[in-house]
N, C-alpha and C positions, 0 to 999 in steps of 0.2 A: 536654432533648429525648431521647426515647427513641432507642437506639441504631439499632431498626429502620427510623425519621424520619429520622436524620441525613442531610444531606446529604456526600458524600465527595468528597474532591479525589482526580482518576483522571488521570491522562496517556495518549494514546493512542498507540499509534507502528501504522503504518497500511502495509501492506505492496502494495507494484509487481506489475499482473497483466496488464496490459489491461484489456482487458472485463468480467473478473471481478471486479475491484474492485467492482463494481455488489453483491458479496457484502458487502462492507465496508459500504457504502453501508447495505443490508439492516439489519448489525450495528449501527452507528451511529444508526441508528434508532429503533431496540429500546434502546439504551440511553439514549437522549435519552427520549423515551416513560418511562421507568421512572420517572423523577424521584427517581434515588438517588446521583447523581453530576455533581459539576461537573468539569470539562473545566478544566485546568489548565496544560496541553502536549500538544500536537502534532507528531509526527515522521512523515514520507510518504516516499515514492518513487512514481516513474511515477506512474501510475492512483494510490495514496497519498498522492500529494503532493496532486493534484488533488484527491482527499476530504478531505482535510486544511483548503487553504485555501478550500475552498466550504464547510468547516462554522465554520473561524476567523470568515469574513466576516459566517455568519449568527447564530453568537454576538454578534459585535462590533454585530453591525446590530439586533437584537431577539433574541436570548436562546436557549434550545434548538427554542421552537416555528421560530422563522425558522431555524434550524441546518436542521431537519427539511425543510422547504418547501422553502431552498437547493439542499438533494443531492436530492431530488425531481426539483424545478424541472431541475437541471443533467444528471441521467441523461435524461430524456425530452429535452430539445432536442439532445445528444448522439445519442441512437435517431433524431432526425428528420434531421440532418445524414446520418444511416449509411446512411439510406435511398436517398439520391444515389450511393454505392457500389456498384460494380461485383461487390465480395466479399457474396452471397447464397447463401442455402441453394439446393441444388437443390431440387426437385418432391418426389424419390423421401426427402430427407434432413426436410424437412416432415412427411410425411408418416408417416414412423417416429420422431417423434421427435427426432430427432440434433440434436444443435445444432454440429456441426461442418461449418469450411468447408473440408476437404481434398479432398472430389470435386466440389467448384467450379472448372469450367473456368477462371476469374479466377484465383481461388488459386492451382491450378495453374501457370497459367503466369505470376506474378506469383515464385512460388517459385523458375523456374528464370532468367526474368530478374534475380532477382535476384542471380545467380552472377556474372554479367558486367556488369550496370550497376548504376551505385550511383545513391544520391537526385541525386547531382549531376548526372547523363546522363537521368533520366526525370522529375525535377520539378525541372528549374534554375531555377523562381522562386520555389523554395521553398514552395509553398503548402503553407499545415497549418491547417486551420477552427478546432482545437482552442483553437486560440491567442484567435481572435474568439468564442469561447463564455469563457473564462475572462476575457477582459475584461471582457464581458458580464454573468458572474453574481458573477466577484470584487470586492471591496470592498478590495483591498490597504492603502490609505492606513487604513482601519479598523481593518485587522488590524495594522499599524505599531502602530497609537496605542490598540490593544488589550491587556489584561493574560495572554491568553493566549500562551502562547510556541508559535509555531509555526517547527520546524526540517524542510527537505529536502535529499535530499543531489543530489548529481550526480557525472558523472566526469569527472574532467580528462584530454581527449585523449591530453593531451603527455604527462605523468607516472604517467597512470593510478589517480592516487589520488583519493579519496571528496574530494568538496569539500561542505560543507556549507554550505547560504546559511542564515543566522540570522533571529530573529526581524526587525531593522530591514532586512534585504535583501533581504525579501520581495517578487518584483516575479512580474509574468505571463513574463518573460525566463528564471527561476528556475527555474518551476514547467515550463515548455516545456524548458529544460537536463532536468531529472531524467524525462521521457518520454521523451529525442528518441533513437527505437530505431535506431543505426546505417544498417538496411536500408532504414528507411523513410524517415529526414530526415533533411538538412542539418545537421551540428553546428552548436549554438548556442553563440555566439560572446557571450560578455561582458568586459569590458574587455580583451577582444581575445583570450580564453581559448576557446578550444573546449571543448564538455561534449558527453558522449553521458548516456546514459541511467544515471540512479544505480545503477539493478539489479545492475548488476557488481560495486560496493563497497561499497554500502548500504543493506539492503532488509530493512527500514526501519531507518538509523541511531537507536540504541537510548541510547550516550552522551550524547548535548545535553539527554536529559531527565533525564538522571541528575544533570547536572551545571547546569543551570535554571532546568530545571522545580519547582513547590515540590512536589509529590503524591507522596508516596511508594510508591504503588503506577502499576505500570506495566504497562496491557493492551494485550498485542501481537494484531492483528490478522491472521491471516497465512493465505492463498490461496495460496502453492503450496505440495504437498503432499512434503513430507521424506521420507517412507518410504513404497516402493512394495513390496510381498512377489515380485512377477511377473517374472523378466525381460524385459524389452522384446526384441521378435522382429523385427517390421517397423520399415521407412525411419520411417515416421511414428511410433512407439512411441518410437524411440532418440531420433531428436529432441525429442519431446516429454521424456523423460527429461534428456537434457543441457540443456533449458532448463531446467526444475526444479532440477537441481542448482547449474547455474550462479546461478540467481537468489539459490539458498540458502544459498550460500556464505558471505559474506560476513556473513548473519545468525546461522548457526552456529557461526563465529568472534567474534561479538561475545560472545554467551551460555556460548560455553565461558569464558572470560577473565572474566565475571561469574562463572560457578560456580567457577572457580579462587580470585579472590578472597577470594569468601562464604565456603569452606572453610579459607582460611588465617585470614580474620578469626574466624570460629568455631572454631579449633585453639589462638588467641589469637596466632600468628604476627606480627600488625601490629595496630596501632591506629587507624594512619592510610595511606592511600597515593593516590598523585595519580594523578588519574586527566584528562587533558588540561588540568594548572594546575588542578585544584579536587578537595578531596578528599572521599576516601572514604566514603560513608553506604549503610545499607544501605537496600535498596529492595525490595519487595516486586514479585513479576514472574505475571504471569494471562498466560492467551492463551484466543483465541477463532478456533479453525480451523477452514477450511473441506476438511481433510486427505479427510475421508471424502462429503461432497457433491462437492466438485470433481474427484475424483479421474479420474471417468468423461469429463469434458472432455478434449480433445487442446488443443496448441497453437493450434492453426489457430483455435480457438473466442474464440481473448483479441480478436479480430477481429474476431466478432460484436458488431454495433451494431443490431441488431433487438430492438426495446422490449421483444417480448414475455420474448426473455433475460434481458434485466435485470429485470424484472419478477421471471422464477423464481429468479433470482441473489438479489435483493432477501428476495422470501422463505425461501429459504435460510440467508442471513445472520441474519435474524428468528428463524428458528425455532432457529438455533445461539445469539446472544446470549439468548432464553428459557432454552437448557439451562444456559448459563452463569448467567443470575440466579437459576434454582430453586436450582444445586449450591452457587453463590459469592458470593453476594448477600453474605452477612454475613461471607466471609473479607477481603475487601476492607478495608483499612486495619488488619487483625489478624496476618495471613497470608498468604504466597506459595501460588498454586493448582498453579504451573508448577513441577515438579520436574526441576530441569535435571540430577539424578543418573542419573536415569532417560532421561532424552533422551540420554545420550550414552555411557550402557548397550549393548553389541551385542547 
């Protein structure tokens, strides 16, 4: 088979946004579509986790066409649950455009309640839809007894560290731990552990596919944007920035310790070194961001659940996985696209 035919083993690791995920979704598409890559491993957070196990289930279920149909299927009845939402654009915010919900009288005061009540004082029955849509369109038991490895991480309340649920722990419990955003829900509670939201430790855990997953190339999907040139002025700017950063954290400490590594192993320093019980191999690492489309989104917008968003989210994602197949189509299984020299350059 010609090298251009070949099909490749890719692993994905699929990054926490909210709403914007619906970009990933986009990406995801565009590369199923290509027919240049089999899907090998799975790594999610939040909104990631969720595109994670709706595209495991519709591999496990019927192959890339159903993967495609799945996250389809799953962002539209999403859009239709959001519709019940109180968080809508204004008139004037339609009208120009804006896809942000920060002069939405909701929002607004959903923001400063939330200084004094927590999920436990304003939803003590816990309601979250989220949960009855990923029953819904997840096939869990499939993806157990599927070849594909899919890892999401979560946080543990009590200790604060990244907990990862592995491929055989894959539950709709898992997948609600690595969303469930402090302000919004109820910690979820598994074998009596409390989890908030992976974002904080793991976004998107990059390890479990190293150590796995068989693909040794690894394309990171990743929506929030690392480097902003602007200082942030206003309330709503700085927030928005220390959510960015926070969420990034965590991922930009995995990848320096991968570029630590790669350079001792290339200095000849080691030959082997463990890396969580399994050792060292090198792996090729691509990303495909939405650094420069997203960048014009605020916070407020990961809350946006109006179709027509993820629709333009969608093609966003589309048209960034197109730039990546024209430039990196044939680096893939040759070459690293992602120069982590350079990313951690000032």
């Amino acid at each position: 088979m010609a090298r251009s035919d070949a099909i490749l083993p890719l692993s994905l690791a699929l990054q926490g946004g909210g709403a914007h995920g619906a970009f990933t979704w986009g990406v995801v598409d565009r590369l199923l579509e290509a027919g240049r890559f089999s899907i090998s491993g799975l790594s999610g957070t939040s909104a990631g986790a969720m595109n994670a196990v709706v595209i495991a289930s519709g591999l496990a279920k019927g192959g890339p066409a159903e993967a495609r149909a799945a996250l389809a299927q799953f962002w539209r009845d999403v859009s239709r649950d959001g519709r019940l939402s109180p968080l809508q654009r204004t008139t004037f915010d339609r009208l120009m455009g804006n896809w942000s919900l920060a002069k939405t009288p909701a929002y607004i005061a959903f923001e400063m309640a939330s200084r004094f009540l927590s999920p436990y004082d304003f939803n003590p029955l816990n309601i979250n839809p989220l949960r009855e849509l990923l029953e819904a369109h997840v096939d869990f038991e499939a993806i157990r007894r599927s070849d594909v490895k899919v890892f999401i991480s979560a946080t543990n309340v009590q200790t604060g560290r990244a907990r990862i649920f592995g491929h055989e722990e894959m539950s709709a419990d898992a997948v609600m731990a690595s969303a469930c955003l402090p302000f919004l829900f109820q910690a979820v509670e598994i074998d009596g552990v409390p989890y908030w939201d992976g974002g904080y430790m793991g976004n998107p855990p990059l390890f479990p596919l190293y150590e796995h997953a068989e693909a040794d190339d690894i394309l990171l999907v990743q929506i929030n944007p690392i480097r902003r040139e602007e200082t942030p002025r206003t309330a709503a700017e700085i927030q928005n920035r220390i959510n960015e950063i926070t969420f990034n954290a965590s991922l930009l400490a995995q990848l320096r310790v991968i570029d630590q590594v790669t350079q001792m192993a290339e200095k000849g320093l080691l030959s082997r070194i463990a890396l969580g019980g399994s050792g060292y191999r090198r792996v090729r690492l691509h990303r495909i961001g939405g650094e420069d489309q997203l960048a014009g989104l605020d916070v407020s917008s990961k809350l946006n659940a109006e179709w027509a968003f993820f629709q333009h989210l969608r093609d966003l994602g589309r048209e960034a996985a197109d730039v990546f197949l024209t430039a990196h189509s044939d680096d893939v299984g040759r070459r690293s696209t992602l120069d982590l020299r350079l990313e951690f350059a000032d």
